[in-house]
C-alpha positions as CSV (number, residue, x, y, z in Angstrom):
1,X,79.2,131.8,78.3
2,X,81.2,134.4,80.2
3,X,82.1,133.9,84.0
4,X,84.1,135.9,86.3
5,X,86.3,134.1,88.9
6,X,87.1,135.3,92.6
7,X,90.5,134.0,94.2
8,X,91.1,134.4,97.7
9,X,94.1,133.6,100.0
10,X,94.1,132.6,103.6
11,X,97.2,132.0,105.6
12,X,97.8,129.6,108.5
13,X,100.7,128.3,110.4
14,X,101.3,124.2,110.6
15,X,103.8,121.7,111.6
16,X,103.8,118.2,109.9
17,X,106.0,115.4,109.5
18,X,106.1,112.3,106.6
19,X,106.1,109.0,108.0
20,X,104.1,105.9,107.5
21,X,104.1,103.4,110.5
22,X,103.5,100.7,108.3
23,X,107.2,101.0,106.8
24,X,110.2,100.5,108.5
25,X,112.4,103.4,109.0
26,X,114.8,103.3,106.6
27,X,112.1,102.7,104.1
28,X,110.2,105.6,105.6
29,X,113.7,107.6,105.1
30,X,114.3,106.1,101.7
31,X,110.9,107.8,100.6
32,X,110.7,111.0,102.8
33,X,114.3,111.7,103.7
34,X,114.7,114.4,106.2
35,X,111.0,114.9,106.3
36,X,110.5,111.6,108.2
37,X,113.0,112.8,111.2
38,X,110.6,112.7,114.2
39,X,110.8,116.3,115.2
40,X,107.4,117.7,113.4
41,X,109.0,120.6,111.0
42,X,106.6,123.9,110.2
43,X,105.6,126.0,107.7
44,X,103.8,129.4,107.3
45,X,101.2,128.1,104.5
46,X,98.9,130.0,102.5
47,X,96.1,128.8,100.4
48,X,94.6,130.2,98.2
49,X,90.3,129.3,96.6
50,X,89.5,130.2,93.6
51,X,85.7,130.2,92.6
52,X,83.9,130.8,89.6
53,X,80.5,131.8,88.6
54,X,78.4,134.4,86.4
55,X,78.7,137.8,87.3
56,X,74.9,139.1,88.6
57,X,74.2,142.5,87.6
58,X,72.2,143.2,90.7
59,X,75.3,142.8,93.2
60,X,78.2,142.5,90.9
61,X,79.7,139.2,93.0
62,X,79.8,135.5,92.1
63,X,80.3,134.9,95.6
64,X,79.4,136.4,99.1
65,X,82.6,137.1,100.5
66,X,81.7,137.0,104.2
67,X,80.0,133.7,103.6
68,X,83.2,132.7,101.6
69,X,85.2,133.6,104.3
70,X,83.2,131.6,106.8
71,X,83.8,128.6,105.1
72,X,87.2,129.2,104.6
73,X,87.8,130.4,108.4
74,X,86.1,126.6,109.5
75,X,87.8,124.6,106.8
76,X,91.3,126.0,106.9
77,X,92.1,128.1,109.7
78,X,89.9,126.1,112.2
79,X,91.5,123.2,111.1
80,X,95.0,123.9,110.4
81,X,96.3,127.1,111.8
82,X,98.5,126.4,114.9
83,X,98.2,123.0,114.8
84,X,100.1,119.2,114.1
85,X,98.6,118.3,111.0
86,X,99.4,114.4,111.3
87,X,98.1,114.5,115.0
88,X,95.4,117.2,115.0
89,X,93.2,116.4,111.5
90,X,92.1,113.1,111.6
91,X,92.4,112.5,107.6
92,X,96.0,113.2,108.2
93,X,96.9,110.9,111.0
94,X,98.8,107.5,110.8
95,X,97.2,105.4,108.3
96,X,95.9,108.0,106.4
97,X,96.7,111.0,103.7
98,X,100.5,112.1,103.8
99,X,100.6,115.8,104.9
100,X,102.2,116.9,101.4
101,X,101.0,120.2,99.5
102,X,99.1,118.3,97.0
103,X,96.9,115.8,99.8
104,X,96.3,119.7,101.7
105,X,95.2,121.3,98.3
106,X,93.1,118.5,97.2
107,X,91.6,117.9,100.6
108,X,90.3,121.9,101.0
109,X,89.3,121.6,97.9
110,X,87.4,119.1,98.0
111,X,85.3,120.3,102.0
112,X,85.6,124.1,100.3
113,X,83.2,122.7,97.4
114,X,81.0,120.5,99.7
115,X,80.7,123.8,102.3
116,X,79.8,126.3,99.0
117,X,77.3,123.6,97.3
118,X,75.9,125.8,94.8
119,X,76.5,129.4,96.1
120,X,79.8,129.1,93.9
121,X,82.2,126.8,91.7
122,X,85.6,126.3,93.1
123,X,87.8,125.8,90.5
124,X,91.2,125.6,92.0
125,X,92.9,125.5,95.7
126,X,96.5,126.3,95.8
127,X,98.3,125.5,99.2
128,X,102.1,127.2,99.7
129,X,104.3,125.9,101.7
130,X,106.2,128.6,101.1
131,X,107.4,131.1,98.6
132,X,109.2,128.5,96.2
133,X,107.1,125.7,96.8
134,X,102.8,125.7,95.9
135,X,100.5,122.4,95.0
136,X,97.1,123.2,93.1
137,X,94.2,121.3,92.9
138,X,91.2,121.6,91.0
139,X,88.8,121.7,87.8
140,X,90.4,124.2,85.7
């Protein structure tokens, strides 16, 4: 059956770091070279969401965009813009998923698709760390 998609991006400003205390440094430094310096470096991300859906004849949208910019205002910007990715989002902090563009794409994906339920199918999240570097996740 036909579908239309609807991709929008969102941009947000982060520092993070790659280390994992359970390793010692050199190992730490083996695996993440410069990235595991302990000065946090940044980036000036964007993500894009990509959704999917039949196209209604009444409104002509899969999606309501203010409603998909809500979600996408509390589970990216809200969470990410302006902050230290390993010490501000719990999910990211010692122990737990290394800040890389593939754990970020993965991990909006996966709270974009939980926030939407049924109002839309995501499809794919794309998160940039900058213009020669992008991760994707999704269901494509």
């Amino acid at each position: 059956m036909p579908h239309a998609s609807l991709t929008r991006r969102v941009r947000f400003t982060a520092r993070h770091r790659f280390w994992n205390s359970k390793w010692s440094e050199a190992e730490n430094v083996a695996v993440f070279g410069a990235s595991a310096k302990p000065a946090y470096h940044g980036h000036d991300y964007w993500c894009e969401v990509t959704v999917r859906g039949e196209l209604p004849s009444k409104s002509g949208m899969i999606v309501d965009l203010g409603e998909l910019d809500r979600v996408l205002d509390h589970e990216v910007r809200d969470r990410f813009d302006q902050k230290t990715i390993n010490e501000d989002v719990p999910e990211f902090g010692d122990g737990g998923l290394a800040p890389s563009g593939e754990n970020l794409a993965r991990f909006i994906y996966e709270r974009v698709r939980a926030a939407l339920g049924a109002k839309a199918e995501v499809t794919e999240v794309v998160v940039a760390e900058d213009e020669t570097l992008r991760s994707a996740f999704g269901s494509r």
